[in-house]
PDB file with one MODEL, atoms N, CA, C and O in Angstrom:
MODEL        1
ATOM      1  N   UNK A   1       8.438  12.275  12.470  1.00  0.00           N
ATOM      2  CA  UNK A   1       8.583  11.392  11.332  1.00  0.00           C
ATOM      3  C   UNK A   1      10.040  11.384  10.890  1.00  0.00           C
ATOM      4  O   UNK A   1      10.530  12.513  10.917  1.00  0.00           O
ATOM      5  N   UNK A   2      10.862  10.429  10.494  1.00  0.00           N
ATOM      6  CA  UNK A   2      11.870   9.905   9.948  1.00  0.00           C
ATOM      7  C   UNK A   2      11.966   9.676   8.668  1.00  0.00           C
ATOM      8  O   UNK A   2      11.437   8.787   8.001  1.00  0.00           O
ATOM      9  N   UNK A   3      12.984  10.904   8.217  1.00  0.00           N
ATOM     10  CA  UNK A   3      13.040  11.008   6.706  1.00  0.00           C
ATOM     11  C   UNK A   3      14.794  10.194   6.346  1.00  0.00           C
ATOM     12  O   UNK A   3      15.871  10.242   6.941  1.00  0.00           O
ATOM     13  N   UNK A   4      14.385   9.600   5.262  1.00  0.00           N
ATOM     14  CA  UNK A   4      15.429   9.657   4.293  1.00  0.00           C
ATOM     15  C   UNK A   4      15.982  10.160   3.457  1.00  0.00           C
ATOM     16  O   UNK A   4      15.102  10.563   2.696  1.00  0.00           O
ATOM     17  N   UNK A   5      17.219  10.500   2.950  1.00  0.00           N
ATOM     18  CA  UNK A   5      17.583  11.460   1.735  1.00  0.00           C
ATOM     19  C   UNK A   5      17.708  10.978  -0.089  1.00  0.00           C
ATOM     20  O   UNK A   5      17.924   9.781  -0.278  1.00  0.00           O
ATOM     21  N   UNK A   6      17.643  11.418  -0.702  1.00  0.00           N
ATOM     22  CA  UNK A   6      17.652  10.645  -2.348  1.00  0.00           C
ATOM     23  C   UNK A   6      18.856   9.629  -2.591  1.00  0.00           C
ATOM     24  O   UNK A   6      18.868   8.879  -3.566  1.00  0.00           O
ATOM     25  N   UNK A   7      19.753   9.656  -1.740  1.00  0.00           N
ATOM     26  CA  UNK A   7      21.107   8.796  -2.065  1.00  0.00           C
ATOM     27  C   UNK A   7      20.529   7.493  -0.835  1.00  0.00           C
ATOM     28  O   UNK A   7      20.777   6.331  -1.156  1.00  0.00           O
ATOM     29  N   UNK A   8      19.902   7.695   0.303  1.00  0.00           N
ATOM     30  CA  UNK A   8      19.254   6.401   0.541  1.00  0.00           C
ATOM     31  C   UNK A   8      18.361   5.851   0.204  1.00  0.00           C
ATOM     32  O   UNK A   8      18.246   4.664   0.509  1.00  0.00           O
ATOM     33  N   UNK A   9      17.515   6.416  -0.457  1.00  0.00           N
ATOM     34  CA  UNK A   9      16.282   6.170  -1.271  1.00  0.00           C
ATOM     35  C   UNK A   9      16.732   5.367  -2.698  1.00  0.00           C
ATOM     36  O   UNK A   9      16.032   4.569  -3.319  1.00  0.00           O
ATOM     37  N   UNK A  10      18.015   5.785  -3.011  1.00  0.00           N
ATOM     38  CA  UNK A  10      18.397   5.416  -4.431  1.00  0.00           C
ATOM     39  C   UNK A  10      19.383   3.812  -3.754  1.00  0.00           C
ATOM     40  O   UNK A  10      19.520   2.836  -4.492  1.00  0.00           O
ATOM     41  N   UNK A  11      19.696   3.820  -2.967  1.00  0.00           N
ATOM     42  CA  UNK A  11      20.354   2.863  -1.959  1.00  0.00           C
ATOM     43  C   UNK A  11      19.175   1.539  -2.051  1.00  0.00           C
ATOM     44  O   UNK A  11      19.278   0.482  -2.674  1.00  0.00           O
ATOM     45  N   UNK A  12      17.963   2.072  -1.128  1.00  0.00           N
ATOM     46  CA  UNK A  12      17.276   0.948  -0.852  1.00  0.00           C
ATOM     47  C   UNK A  12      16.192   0.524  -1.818  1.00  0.00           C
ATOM     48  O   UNK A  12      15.479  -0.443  -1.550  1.00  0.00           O
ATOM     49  N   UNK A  13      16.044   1.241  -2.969  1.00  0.00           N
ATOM     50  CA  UNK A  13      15.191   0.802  -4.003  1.00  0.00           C
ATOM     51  C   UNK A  13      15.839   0.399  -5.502  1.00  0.00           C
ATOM     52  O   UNK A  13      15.045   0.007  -6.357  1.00  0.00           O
ATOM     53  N   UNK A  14      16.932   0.467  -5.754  1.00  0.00           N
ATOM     54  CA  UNK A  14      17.827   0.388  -6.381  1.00  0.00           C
ATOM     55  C   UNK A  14      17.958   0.678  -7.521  1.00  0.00           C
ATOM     56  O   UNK A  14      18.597  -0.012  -8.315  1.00  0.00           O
ATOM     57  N   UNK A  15      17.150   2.170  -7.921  1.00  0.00           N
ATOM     58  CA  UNK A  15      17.249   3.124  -8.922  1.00  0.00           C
ATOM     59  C   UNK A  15      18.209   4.443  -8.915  1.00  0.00           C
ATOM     60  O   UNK A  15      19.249   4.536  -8.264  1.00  0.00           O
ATOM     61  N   UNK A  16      17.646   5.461  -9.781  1.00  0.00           N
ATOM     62  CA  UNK A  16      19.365   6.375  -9.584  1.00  0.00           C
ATOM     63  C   UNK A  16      18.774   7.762  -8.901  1.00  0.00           C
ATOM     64  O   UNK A  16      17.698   8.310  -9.139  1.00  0.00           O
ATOM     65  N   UNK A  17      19.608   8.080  -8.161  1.00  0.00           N
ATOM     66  CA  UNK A  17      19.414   9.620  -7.468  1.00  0.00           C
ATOM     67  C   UNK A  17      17.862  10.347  -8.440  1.00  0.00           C
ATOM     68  O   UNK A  17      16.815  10.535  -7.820  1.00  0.00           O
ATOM     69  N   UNK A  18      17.943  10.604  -9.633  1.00  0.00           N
ATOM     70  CA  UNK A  18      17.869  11.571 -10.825  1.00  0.00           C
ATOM     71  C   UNK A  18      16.235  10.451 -10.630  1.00  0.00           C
ATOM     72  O   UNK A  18      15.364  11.209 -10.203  1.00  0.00           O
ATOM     73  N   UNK A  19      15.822   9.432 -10.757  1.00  0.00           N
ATOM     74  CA  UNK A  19      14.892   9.178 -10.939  1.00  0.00           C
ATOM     75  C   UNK A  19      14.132   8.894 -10.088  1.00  0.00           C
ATOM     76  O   UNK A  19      13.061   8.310 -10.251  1.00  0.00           O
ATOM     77  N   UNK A  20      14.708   9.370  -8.820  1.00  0.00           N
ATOM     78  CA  UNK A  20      13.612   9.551  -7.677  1.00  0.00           C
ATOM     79  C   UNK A  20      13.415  11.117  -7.424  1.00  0.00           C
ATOM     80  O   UNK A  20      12.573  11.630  -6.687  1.00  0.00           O
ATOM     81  N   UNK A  21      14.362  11.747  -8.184  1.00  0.00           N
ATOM     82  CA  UNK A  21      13.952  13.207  -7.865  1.00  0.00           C
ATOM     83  C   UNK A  21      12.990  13.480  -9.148  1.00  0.00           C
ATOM     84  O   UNK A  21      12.550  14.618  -9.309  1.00  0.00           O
ATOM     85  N   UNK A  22      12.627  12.325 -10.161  1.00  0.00           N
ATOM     86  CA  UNK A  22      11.758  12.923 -10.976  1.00  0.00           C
ATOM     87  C   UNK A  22      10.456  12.323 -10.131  1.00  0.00           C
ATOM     88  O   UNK A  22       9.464  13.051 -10.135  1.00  0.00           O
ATOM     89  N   UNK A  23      10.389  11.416  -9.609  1.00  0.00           N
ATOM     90  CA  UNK A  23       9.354  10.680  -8.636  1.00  0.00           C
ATOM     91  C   UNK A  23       8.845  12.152  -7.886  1.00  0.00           C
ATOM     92  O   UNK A  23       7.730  12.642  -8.065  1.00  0.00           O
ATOM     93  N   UNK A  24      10.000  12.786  -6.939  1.00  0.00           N
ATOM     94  CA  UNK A  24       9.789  13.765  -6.165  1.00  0.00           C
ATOM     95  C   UNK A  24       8.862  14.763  -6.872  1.00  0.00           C
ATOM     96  O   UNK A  24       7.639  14.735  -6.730  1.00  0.00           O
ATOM     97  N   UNK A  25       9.417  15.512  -7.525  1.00  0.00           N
ATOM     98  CA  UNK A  25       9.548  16.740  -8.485  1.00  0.00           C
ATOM     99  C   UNK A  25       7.477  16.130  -9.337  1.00  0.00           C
ATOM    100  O   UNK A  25       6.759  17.120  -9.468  1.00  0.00           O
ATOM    101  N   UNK A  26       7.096  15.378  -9.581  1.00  0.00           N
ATOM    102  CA  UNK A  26       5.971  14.755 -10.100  1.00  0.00           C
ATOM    103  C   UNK A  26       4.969  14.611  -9.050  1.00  0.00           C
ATOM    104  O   UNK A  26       3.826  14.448  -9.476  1.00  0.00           O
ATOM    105  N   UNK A  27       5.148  14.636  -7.470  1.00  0.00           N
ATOM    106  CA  UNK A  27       4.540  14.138  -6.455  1.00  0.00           C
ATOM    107  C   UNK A  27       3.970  12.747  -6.472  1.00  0.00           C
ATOM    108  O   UNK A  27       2.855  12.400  -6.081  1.00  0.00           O
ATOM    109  N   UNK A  28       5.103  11.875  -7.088  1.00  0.00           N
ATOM    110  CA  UNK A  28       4.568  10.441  -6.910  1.00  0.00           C
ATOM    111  C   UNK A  28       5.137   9.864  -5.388  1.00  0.00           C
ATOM    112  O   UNK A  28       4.916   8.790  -4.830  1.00  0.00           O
ATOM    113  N   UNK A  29       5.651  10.595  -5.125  1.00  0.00           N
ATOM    114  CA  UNK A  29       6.086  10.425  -3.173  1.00  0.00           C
ATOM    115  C   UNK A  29       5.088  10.613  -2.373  1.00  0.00           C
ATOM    116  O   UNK A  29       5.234  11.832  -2.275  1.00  0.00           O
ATOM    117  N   UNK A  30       4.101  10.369  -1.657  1.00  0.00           N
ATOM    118  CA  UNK A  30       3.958  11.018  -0.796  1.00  0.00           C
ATOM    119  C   UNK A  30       4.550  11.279   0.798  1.00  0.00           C
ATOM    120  O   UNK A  30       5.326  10.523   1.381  1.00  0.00           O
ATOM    121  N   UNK A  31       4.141  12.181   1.183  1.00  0.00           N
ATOM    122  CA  UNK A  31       5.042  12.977   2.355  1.00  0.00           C
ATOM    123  C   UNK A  31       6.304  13.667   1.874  1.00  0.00           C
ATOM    124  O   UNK A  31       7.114  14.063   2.711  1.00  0.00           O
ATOM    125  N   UNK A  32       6.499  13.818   0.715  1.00  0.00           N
ATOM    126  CA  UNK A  32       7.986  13.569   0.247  1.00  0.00           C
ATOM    127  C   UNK A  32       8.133  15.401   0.315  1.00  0.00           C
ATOM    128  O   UNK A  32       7.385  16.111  -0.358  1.00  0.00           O
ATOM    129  N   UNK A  33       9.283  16.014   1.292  1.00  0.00           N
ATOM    130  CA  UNK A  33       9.485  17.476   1.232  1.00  0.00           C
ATOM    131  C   UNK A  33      10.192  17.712   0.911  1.00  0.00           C
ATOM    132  O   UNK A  33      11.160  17.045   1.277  1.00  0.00           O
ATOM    133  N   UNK A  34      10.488  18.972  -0.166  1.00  0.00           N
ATOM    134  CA  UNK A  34      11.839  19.377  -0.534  1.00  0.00           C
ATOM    135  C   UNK A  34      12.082  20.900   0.622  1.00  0.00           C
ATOM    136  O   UNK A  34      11.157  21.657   0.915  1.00  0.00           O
ATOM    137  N   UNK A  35      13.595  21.062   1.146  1.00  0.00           N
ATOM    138  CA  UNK A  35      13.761  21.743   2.217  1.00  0.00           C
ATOM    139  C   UNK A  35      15.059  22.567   1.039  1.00  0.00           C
ATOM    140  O   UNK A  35      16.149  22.174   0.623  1.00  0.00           O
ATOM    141  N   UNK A  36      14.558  23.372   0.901  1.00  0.00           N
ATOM    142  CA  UNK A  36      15.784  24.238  -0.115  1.00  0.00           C
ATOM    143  C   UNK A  36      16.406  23.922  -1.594  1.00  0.00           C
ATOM    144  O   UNK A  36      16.477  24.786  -2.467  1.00  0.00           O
ATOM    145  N   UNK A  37      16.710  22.993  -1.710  1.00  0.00           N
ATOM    146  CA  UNK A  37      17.442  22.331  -2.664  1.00  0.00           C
ATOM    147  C   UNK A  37      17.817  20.982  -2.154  1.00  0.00           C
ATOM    148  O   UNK A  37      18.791  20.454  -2.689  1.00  0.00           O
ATOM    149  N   UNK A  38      17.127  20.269  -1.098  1.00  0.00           N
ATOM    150  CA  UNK A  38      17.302  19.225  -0.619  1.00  0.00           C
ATOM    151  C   UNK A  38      15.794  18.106  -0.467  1.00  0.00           C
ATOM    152  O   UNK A  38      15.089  18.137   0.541  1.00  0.00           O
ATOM    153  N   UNK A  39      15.540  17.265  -1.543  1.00  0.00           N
ATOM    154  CA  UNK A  39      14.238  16.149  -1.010  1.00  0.00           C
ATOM    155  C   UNK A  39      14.536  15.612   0.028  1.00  0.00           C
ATOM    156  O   UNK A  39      15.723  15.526   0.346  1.00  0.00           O
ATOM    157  N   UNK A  40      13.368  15.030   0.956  1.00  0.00           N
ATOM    158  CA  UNK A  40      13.587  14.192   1.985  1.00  0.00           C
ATOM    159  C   UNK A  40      12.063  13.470   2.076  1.00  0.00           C
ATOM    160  O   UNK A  40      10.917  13.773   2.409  1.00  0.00           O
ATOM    161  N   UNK A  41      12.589  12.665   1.714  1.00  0.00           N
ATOM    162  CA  UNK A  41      11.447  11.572   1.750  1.00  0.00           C
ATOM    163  C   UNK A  41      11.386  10.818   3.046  1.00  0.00           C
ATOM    164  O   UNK A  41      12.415  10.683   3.708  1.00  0.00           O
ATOM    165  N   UNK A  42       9.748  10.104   3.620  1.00  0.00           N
ATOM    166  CA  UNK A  42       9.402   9.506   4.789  1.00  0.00           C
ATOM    167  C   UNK A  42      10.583   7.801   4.576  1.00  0.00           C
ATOM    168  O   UNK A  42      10.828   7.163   3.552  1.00  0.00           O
ATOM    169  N   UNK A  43      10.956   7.618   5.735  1.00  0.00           N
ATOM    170  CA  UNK A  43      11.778   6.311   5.454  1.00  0.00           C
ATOM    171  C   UNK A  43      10.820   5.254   5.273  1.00  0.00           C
ATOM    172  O   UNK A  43      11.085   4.311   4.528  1.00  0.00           O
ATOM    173  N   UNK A  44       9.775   5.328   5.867  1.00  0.00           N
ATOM    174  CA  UNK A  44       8.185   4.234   5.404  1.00  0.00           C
ATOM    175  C   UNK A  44       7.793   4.441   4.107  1.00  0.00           C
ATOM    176  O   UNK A  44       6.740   3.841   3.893  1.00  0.00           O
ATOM    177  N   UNK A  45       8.270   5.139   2.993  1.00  0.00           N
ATOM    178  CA  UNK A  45       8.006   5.639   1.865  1.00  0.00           C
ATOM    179  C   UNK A  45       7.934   4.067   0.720  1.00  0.00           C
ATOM    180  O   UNK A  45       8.691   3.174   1.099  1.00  0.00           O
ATOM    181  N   UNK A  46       7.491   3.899   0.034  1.00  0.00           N
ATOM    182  CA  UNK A  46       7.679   2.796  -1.057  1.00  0.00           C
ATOM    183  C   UNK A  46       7.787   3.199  -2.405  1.00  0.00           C
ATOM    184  O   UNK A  46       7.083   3.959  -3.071  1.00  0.00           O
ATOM    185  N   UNK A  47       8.671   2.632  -2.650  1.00  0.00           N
ATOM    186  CA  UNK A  47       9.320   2.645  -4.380  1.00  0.00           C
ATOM    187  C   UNK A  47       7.959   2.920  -4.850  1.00  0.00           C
ATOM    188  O   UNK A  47       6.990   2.433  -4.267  1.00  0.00           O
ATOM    189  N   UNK A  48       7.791   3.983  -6.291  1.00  0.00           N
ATOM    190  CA  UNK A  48       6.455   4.070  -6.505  1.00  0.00           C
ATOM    191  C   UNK A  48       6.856   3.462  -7.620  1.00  0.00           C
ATOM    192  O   UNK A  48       8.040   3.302  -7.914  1.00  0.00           O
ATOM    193  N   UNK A  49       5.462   2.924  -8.603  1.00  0.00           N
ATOM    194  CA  UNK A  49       5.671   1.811 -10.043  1.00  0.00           C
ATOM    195  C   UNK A  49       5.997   2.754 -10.970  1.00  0.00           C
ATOM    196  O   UNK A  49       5.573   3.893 -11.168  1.00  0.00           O
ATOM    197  N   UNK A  50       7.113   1.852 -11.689  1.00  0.00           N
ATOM    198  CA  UNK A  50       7.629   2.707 -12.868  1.00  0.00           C
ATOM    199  C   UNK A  50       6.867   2.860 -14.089  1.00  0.00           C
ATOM    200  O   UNK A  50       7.091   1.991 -14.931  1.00  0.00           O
ATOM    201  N   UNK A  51       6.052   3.722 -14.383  1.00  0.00           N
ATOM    202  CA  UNK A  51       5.125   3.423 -15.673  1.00  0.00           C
ATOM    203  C   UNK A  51       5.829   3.289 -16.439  1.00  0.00           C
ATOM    204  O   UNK A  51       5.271   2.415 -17.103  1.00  0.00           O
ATOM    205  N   UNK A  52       7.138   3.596 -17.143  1.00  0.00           N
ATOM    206  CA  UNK A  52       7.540   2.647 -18.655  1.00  0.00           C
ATOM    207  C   UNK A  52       7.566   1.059 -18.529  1.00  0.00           C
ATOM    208  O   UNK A  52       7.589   0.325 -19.517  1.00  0.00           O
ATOM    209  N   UNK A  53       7.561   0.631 -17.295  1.00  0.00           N
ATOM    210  CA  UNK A  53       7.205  -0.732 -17.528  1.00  0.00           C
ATOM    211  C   UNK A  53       6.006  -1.898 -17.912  1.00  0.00           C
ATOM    212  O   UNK A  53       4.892  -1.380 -17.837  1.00  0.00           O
ATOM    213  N   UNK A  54       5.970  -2.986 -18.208  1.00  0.00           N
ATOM    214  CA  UNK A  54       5.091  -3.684 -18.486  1.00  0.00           C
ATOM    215  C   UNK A  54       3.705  -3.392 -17.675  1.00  0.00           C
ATOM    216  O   UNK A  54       2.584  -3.059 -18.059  1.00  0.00           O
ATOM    217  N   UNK A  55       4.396  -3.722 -16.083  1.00  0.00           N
ATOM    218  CA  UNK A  55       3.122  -3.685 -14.958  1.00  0.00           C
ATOM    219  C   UNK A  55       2.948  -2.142 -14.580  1.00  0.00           C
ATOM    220  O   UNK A  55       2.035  -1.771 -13.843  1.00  0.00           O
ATOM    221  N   UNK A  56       3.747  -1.399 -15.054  1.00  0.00           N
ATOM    222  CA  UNK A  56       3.678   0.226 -15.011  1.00  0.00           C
ATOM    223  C   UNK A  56       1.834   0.353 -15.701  1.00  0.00           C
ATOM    224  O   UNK A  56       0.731   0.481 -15.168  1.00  0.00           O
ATOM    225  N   UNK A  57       2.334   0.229 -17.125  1.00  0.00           N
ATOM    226  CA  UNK A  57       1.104   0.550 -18.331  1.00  0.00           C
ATOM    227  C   UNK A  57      -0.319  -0.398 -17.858  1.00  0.00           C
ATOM    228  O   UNK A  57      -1.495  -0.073 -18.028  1.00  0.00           O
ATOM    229  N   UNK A  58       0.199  -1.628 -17.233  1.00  0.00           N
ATOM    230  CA  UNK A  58      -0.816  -2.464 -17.370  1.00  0.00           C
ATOM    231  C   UNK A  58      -1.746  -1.744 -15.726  1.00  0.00           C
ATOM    232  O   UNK A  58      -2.901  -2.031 -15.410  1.00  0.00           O
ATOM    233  N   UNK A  59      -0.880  -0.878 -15.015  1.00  0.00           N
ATOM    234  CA  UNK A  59      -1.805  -0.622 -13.549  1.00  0.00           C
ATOM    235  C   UNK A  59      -2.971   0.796 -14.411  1.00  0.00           C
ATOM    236  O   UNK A  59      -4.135   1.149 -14.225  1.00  0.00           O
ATOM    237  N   UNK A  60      -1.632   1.333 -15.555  1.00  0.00           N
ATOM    238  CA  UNK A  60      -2.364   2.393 -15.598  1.00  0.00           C
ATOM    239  C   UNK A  60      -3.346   2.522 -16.591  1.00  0.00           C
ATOM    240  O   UNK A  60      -4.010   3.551 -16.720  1.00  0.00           O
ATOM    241  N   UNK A  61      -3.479   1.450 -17.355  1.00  0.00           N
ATOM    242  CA  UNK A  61      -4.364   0.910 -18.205  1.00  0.00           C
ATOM    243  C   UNK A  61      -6.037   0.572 -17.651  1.00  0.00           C
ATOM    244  O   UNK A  61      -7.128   0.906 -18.112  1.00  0.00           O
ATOM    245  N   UNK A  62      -5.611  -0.299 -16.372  1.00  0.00           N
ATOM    246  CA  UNK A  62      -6.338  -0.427 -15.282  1.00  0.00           C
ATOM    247  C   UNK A  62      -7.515   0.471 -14.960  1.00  0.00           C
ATOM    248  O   UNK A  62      -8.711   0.199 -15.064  1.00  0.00           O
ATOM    249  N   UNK A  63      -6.798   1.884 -14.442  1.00  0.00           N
ATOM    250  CA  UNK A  63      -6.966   2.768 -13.595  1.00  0.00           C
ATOM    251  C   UNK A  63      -7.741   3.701 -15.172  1.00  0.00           C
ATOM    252  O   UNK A  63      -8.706   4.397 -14.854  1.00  0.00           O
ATOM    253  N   UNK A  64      -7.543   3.717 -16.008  1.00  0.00           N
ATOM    254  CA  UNK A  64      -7.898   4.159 -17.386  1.00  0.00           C
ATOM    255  C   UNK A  64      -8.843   3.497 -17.438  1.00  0.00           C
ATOM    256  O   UNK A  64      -9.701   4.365 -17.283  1.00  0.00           O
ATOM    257  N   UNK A  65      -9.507   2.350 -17.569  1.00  0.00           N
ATOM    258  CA  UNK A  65     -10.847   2.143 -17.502  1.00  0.00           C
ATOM    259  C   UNK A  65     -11.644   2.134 -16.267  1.00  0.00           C
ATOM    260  O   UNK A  65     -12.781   1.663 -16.275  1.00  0.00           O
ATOM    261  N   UNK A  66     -11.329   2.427 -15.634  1.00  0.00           N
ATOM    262  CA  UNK A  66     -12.295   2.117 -14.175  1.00  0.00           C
ATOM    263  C   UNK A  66     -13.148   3.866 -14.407  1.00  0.00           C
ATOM    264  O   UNK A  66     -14.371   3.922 -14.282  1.00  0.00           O
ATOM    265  N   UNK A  67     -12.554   4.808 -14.648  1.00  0.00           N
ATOM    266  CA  UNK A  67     -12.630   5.856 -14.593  1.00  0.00           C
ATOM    267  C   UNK A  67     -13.643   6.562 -16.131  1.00  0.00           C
ATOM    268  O   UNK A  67     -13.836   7.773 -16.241  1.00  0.00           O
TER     269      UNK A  67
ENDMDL
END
């Protein structure tokens, strides 16, 4: 498998280093490994939804009643 690092991750989704390592650090990655002091996320990986946003609250609003 073919990983990417947080500065390409922050590259191709176009958020900041710091808020994909809170993505990481939360396990909203999956596959996503930290190797020492280093994340490395799958390069097939997808931006996960930002819940402070509109469609953030409204998935998790969603997912709040189904349950």
């Amino acid at each position: 498998m073919d990983y990417m690092t947080l500065k390409e991750a922050s590259e191709k989704w176009g958020v900041s280093i710091r808020q994909i390592n809170y993505y990481c650090a939360g396990g909203r990655i999956p596959g996503a490994v930290k190797v020492a002091t280093i994340w490395l996320l799958p390069k097939d990986a997808e931006k996960p939804v930002d819940m402070r946003t509109k469609q953030g609250k409204e998935q998790k609003n969603a997912k709040d009643t189904l349950c």
